[in-house]
C-alpha positions in Angstrom: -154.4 64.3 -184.8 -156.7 65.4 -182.0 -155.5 63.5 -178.8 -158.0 61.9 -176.5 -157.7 64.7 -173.7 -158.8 63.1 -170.0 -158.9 65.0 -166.6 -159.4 64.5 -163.3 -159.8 66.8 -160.5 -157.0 68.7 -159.2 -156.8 67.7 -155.3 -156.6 70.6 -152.8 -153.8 71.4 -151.0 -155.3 71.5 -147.5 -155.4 67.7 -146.8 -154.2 64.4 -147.6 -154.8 61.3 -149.9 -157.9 59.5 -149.5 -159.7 56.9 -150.8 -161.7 59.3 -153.0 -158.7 60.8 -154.4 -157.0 57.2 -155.0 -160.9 55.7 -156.6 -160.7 58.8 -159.5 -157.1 58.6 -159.9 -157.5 54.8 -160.8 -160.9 55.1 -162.9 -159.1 58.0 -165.1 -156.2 55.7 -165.5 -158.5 52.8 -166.8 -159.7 54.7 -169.1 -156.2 56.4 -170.3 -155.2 52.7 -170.7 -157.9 51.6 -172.5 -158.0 54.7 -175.0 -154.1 53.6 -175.5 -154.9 50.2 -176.2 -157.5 51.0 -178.7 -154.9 53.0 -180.5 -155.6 56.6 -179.5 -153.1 59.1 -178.3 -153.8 59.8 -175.0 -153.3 63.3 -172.9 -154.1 62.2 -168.9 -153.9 65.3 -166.5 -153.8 65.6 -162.8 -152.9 67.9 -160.3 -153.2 70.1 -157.2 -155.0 73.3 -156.8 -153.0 75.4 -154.4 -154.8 78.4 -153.6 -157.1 79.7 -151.1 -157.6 81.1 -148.0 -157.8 77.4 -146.4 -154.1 76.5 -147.7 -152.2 80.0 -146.0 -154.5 79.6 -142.8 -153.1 76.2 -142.6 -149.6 77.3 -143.3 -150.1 80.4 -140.4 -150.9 77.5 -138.0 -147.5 75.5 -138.6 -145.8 78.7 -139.3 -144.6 77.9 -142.3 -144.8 79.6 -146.3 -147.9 78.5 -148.4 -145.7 77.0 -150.9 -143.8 75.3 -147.9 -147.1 73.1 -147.0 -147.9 72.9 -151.2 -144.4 71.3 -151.8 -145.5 68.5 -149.2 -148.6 68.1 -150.1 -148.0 67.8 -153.6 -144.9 65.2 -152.8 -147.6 63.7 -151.0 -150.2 63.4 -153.4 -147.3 62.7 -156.3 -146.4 59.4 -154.4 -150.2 58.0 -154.4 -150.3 58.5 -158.3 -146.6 56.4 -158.5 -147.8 54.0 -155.9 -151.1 52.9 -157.6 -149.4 52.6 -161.0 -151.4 56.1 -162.6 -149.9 56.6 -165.9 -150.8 60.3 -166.4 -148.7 62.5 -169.3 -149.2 65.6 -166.7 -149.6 67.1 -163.4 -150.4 70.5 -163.5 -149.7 72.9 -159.6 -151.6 76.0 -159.6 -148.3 78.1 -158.8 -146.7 77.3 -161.7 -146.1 80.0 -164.0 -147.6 78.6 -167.2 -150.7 78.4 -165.2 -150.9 81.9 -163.4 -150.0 83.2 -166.8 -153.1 81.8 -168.8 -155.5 82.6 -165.5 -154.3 86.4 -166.2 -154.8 85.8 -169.6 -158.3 84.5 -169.3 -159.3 87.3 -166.8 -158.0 90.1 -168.8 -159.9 88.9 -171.8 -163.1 88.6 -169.9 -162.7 92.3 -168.3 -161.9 93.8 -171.5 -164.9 92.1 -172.6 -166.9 93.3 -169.9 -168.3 90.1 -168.5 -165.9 90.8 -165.2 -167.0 94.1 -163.0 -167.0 95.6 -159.7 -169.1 96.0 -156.9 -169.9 95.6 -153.4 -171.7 92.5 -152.0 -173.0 92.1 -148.6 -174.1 88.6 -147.3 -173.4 84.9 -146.4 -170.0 83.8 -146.9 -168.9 80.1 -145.9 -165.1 80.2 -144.9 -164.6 76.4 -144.9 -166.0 76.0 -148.9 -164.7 79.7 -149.8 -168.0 80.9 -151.4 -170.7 82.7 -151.3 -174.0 81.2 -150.4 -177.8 82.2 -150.7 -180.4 81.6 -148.0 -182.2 78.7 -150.4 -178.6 76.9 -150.2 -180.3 76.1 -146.5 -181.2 72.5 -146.2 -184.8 72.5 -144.1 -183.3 75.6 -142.5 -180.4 74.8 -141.7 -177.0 75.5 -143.0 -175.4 71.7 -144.1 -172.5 70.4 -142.4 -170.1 70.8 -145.5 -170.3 74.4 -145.1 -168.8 74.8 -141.8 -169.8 77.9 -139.6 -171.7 80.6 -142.4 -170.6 83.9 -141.8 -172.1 87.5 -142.7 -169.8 89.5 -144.9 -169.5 93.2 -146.4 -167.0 93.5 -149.4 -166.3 95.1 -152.6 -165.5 92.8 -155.1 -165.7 91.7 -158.8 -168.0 89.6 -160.2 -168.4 87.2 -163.4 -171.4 87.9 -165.3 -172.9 84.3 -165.1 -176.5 85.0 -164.8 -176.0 86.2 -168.6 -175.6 82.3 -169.7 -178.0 80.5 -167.8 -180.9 80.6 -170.2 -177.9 79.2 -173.1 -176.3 76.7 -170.0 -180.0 75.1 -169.5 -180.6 74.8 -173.7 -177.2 73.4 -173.9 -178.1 70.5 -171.4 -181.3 69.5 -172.6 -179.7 69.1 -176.3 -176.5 67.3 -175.4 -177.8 64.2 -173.5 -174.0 62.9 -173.1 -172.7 66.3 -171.4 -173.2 64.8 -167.8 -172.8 61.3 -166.5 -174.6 59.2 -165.2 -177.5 61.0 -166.6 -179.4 61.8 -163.7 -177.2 64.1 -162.5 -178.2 66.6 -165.4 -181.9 67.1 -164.0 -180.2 67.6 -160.5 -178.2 71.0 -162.4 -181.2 71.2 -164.2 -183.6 71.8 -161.0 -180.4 73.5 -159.4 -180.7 76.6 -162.4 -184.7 76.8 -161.9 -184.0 79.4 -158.9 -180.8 81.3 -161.1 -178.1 81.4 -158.7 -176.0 85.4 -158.7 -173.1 86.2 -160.8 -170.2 84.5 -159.5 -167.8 86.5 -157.4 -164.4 85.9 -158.5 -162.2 87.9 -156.3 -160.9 88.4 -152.8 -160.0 91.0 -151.3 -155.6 91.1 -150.7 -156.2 92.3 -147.2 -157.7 89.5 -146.2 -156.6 86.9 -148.6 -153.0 87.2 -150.0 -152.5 83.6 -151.0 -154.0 83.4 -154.7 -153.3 85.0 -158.4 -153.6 88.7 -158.1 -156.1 90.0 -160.8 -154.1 91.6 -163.6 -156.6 95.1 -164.0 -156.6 95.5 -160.3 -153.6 94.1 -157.9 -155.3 94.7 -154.8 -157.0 91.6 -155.3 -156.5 87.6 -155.7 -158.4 85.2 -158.0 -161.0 83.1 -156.1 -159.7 79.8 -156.0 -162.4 78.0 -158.3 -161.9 80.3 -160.6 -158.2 80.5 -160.4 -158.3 76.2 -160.3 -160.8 75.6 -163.3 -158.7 77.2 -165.4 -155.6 74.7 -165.0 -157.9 72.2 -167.8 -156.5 75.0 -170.2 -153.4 76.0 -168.7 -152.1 72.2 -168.9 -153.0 72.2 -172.9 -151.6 75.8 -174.4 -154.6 78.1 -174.0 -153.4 80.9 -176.2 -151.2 78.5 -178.0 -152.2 76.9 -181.1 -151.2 73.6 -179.7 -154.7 73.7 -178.0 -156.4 72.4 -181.0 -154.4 69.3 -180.6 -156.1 68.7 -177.1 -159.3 71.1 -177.1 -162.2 70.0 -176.4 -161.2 68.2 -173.2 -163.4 64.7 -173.6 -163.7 63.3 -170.4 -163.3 65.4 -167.0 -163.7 62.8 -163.9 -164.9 64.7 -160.3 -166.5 63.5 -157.5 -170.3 64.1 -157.5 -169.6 66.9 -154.7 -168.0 69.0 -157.2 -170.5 68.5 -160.0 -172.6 71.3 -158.8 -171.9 74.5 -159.2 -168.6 74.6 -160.3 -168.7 71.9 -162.9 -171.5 72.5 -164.3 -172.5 75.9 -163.8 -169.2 78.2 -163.5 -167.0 76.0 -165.6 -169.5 75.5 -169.1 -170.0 79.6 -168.6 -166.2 80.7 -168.4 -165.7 78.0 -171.6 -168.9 79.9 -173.4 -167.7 83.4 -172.5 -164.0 82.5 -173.7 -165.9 81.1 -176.9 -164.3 77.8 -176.5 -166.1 73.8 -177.2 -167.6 72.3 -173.8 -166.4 69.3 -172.5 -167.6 66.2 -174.0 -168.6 64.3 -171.1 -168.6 65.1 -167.4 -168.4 61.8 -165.6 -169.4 62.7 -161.7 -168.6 60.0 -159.4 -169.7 58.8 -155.8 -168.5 58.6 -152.5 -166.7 55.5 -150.9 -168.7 55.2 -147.6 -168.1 52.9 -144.3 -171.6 51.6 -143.0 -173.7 53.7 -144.9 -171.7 57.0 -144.1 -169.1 59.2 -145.8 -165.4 58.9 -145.1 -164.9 61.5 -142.3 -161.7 62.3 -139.8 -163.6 63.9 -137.5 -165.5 60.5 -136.8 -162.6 58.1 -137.8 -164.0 56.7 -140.3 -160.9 57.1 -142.9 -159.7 54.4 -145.6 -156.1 55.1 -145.8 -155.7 53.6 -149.7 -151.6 53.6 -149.7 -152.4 50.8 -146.3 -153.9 48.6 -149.0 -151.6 48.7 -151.1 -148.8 48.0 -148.9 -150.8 45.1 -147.9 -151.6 43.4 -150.8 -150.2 45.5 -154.1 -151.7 48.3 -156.4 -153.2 46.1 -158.8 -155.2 44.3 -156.1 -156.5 47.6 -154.6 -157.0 48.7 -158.3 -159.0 45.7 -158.9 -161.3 45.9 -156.1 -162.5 49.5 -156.3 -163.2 49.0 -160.0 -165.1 45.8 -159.0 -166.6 47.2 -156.4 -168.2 50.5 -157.2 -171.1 51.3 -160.2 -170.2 54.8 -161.7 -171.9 57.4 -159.9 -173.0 55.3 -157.2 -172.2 55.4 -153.4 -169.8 52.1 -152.5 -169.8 50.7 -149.1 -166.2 50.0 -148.1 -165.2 47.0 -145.4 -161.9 45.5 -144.9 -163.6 41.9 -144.9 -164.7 42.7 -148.1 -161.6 43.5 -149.6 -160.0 40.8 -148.2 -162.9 38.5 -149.3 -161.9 39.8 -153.3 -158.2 39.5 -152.7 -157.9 35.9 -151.3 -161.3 34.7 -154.2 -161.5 36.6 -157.0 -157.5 37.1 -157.1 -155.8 34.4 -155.3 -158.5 31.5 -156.1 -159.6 32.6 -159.5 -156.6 34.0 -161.3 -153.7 33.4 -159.2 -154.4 29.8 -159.3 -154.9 29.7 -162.7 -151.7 31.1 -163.8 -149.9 28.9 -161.0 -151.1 25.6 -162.0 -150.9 26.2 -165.6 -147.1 27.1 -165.1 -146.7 24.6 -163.4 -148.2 21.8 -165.8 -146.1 23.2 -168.6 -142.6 23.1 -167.1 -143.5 19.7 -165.7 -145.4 18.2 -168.8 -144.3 20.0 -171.7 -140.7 21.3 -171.1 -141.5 24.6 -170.1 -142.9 25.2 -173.4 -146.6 25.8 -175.0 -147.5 22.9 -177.0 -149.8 23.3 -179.9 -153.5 23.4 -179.6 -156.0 22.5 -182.3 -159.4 23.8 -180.6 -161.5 20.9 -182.0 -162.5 19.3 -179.0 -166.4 20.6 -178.1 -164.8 21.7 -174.6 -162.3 23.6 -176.5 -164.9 25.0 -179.0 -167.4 25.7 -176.4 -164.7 28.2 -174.7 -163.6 29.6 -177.7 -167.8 30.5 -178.6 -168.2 32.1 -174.8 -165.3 34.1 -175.4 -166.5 35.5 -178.7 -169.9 36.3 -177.4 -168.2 37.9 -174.1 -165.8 39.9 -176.0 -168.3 42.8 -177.3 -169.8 43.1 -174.1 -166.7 43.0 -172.5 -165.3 46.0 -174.8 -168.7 47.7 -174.2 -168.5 48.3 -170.8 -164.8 49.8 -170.8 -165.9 52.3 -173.4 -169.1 52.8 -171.2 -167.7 53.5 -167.8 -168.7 50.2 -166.6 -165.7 48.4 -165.8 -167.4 46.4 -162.8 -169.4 44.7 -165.7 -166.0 43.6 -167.9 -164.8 42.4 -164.3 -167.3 40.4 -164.0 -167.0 38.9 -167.7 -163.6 38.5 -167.2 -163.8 36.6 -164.0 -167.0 34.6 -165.5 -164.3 33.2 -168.1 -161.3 32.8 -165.5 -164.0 30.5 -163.8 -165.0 28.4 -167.1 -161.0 27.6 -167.6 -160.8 27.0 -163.9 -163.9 24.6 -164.2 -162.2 23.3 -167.8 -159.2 22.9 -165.9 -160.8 20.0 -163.6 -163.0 18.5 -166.0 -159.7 17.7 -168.3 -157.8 16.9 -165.8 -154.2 17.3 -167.0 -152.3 15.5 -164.7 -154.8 12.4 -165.3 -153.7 12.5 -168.3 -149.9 13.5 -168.0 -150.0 9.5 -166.4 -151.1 8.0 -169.8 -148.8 6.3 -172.4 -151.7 6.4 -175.1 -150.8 9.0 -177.6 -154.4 10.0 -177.6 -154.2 11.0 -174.0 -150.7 13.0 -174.8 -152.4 15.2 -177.8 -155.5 15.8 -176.0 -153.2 17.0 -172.6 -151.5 19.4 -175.3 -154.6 20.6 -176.6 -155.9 21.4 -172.7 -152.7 23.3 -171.7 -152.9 25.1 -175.1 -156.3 26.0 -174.9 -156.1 27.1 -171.0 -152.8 29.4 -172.0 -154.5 31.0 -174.9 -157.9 31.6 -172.4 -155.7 32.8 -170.1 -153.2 35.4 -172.4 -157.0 36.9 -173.9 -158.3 37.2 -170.0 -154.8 39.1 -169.2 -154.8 41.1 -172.3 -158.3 42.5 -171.6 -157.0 43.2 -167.7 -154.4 45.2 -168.6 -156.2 48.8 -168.2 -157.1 48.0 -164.4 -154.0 45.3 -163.5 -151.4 46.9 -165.8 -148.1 45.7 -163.5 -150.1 41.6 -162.8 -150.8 41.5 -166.5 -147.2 42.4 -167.6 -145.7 39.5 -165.4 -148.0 37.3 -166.4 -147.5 37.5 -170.3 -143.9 37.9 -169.2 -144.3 34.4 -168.0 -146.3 33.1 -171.3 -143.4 34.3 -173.1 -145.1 37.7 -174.8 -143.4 41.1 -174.3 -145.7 44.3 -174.1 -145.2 45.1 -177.5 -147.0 41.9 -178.8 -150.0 42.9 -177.0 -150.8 46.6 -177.5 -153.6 46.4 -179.9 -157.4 46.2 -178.1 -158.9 44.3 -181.1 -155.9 42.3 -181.8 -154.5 41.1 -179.1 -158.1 39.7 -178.2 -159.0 37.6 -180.9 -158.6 33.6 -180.4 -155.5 32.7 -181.8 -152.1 30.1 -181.8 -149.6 32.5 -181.7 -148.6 31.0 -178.0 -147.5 27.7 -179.8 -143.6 27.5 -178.6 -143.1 29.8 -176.5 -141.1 29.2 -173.2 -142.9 29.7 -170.1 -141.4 31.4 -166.7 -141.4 29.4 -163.3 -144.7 29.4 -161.7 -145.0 31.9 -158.9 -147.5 33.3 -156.4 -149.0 36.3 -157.8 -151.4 37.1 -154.1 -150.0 35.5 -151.4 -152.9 34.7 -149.1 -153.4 37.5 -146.6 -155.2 36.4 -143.3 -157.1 39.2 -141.4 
């Protein structure tokens, strides 16, 4: 059985953890959950790319080895994934052997096949993005910032005989609607292609570049790092192996939208087509997290340091708010009052509350346990129909990318038990001898436990560790709950069970 194969982008070695690295790893692992709870076998890869001419100058200036400053880095970037709870099967480093083996492999094959040759090139090269650049890569005459300072350059090198794809790589777009997400981003490679960019140089000279692969046909060279770094989405899976077909075609590969163009979309779907292998399935680009309108930048101070968070208030609460937060593909403004704002409402108010006062009611009214429910009331009914009619839309927008929208129809039904939970009044009733009064406080903690053990279920992709303390404390293990469709129908299966103490899920944070 073909597993459900899910990649993000490897991170570079030449910096540290941000928030953009943290959003992506968190979005992939929603996903990976979700595909797991919907009974698919999952394959979730992440990484570092370690080459390139930006890692050994920075390893020069603290006068250390390359793989010195990778083995940090990659500790580093290791402890972000472990701290924010990412459950990926692998992370792939692009010194690892089973990785420089398959980028030989690959760039054998495509010499042989002659769709890699030599020659000289003499132009613009941008030191900072290690690539070549063209004069209409100008933005109203000037060279972007990104870029760094543009240098003139005179070389011999080999090249990769892109140009011969782009008339296929612009057919192959306009057929396959779901290639690139959000969809607006495919007439953006679209217009990109109108002026066909040059083959793709995919070499660098040893003499002044010594940290990289060295091409296999000629070792007086080293693999350009994109090239070298795409490669690790079939280095992870057994390229050459026949375990590929158990992984290949990859179906969702998550970058940021900086990376979309060209290497995602133009090199990558052209080294696939020359290697006669499937494309991706879907390319999901996403945006930048910004502060006041602009993008995260150290030079101006403007950094979101995401591991600071979640000291400060857990992974699952800073997983909660950048999936709440940001539309796929979509720039999101991020402010500390507005985190704060989500942490002490939507988690503390809304569900922390819930689960609090609910615990409490049933060690104090029912012996700790979950009485039985029989639904019948029109309150009771009426939450049982809104959860029914939520739960296709709710399931919708996981499998669409838009897991702001099943936040907010999760939270729409944390507020309708919330509201429930003051119009029935259990402790009113706890004060009541009439045995009326007793069944119908039954039937209100029943119905609030079971609302609340479908809400939790249906969090579990985004607040994985929060929804397995808080079954834990409705008396379900795990295992009860790994089934999407299952686990979220309406059911009594809570009758009996003993509940945990009542505890404080997010303690308020002031500030």
């Amino acid at each position: 059985m073909k597993h459900f194969y899910l990649t993000t982008a490897i991170d570079y070695a030449n910096g540290q953890p941000h928030m953009g690295h943290a959003y992506e790893k968190v979005l992939a692992d929603v996903i990976a959950r979700h595909r797991r709870l919907c009974g698919q076998p999952v394959y979730f890869l992440t990484g570092l790319d370690e080459h390139g001419q930006k890692v050994q100058q920075t390893a020069e200036k603290e006068g250390i080895e390359p793989q010195q400053l990778c083995d940090r880095v990659a500790g580093d970037f290791q402890k972000l994934c472990h701290s924010l709870h990412i459950s990926h099967d692998d992370y792939i480093r692009t010194t690892e052997k089973r990785h420089k083996i398959v980028v030989q492999s690959v760039l054998q094959k495509l010499f042989e096949q002659d769709e890699i040759y030599l020659a000289d090139y003499q132009g613009l090269y941008s030191p900072r993005l290690e690539q070549f650049l063209q004069e209409k890569d100008k933005v109203d005459g000037h060279w972007p910032e990104e870029f760094g300072e543009v240098i003139e350059i005179s070389e011999k090198n080999y090249f990769f005989r892109l140009r011969r794809y782009y008339p296929w790589l612009v057919h192959y777009i306009k057929t396959h609607p779901d290639f690139i997400f959000p969809h607006f981003r495919a007439k953006q490679v679209l217009e990109f292609l109108k002026d066909e960019p040059n083959d793709l140089c995919i070499s660098r000279p040893k003499k002044r570049l010594a940290w990289g692969i060295p091409l296999p046909f000629d070792e007086d060279y080293v693999t350009y790092v994109w090239f070298d770094a795409l490669l690790n989405y079939l280095s992870a899976v057994g390229y050459g192996e026949e375990a590929l077909g158990h992984y290949w075609p990859v179906d969702i590969q998550i970058i940021g939208k900086d990376i979309l163009l060209p290497a995602h979309t133009i090199y990558w779907p052209c080294m696939l087509k020359a290697l006669e292998l499937e494309m991706p399935r879907t390319l999901l680009a996403h945006g930048w997290w910004l502060v006041s309108g602009s993008k995260m930048s150290k030079s101006t101070g403007q950094v979101v340091q995401p591991l600071d968070y979640v000291r400060l208030c857990g992974a699952d609460a800073f997983r909660y708010f950048v999936m709440r937060e940001m539309v796929i593909g979509q720039d999101c403004d991020f402010s500390h009052e507005r985190f704060m704002a989500r942490y002490n409402g939507d988690l503390g108010n809304d569900f922390g509350n819930l689960v609090h006062r609910l615990l409490h009611m049933l060690r104090r009214y029912c012996g700790s346990a979950i009485p039985r429910g029989n639904f019948s009331d029109a309150d009771d009914q009426a939450l049982r129909q809104h959860w029914q009619e939520i739960l296709p839309r709710i399931s919708e927008a996981y499998q669409h990318f838009a897991i702001h929208s099943a936040l907010e129809l999760l939270w729409e039904m944390l507020r309708l038990l919330n509201r429930f939970t003051e119009l029935r009044s259990p402790w009113s009733l706890a004060k009541s001898s009439r045995d009326e009064d007793r069944k119908k406080l039954e039937a209100t903690l029943a119905t609030l436990a079971e609302g609340l053990r479908l809400v939790v279920n249906a969090l579990q992709p985004v607040m994985p560790e929060t929804s397995r303390i808080v079954l834990n404390a409705l008396g379900l293990t795990s295992e009860a709950n790994l089934h999407w469709d299952q686990s979220l129908r309406w059911s009594q299966g809570l009758e009996g069970r003993s509940v945990g103490d009542p505890s404080v899920l997010f303690p308020r944070v002031e500030g």
